[in-house]
C-alpha positions, 0 to 999 in steps of 0.5 A, a space after each residue: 497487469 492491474 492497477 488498482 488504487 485507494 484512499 486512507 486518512 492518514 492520522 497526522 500526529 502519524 505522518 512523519 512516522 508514516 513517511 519514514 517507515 516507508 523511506 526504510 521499507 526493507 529490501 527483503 519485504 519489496 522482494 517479497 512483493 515482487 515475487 507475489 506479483 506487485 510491480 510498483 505501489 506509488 504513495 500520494 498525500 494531499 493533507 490527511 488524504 493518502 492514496 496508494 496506487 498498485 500495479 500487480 499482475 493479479 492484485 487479489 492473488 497478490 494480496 492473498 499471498 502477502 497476507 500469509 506472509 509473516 513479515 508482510 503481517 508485520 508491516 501491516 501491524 506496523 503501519 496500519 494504525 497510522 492511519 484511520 480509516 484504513 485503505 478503501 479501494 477507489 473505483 475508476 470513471 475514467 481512462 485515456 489511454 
């Protein structure tokens, strides 16, 4: 298992959208992340900032599947103008385990 997280700006004349669009991610689309590999994906906000947490089995593996995925495609066109400049990966300094 990975984690891997990442910052966007969130556009805020967008935000509600944003939020809401994710309060009716459909089940089928989550059952379509679960069998590509992704465990949880946390959402954080902090002003415009967005941060997004993944946890999969193999990101990369997970990432390439969904993106052949017609419905995933969907989403992303969905959601990806609401924020600007899109997700960019966080690179980690530090851990406690």
């Amino acid at each position: 298992m990975e984690t891997k997280v990442f910052v966007a700006r969130l556009r805020p004349e967008r935000k509600e959208e944003y939020i809401e669009a994710h309060n009716s991610f459909s089940p089928e689309l989550r059952a379509r992340y679960r069998a590509a590999g992704i465990h949880q994906i946390r959402l954080f906000l902090l002003g415009e900032q967005l941060f997004m947490l993944i946890e999969a089995d193999n990101y990369e593996l997970a990432r390439a599947a969904l993106d052949e995925d017609p419905l995933d495609r969907m989403w992303q066109e969905r959601v990806g103008p609401m924020k600007s400049p899109d997700f960019q990966p966080l690179a980690e300094i530090f851990r406690l385990d």
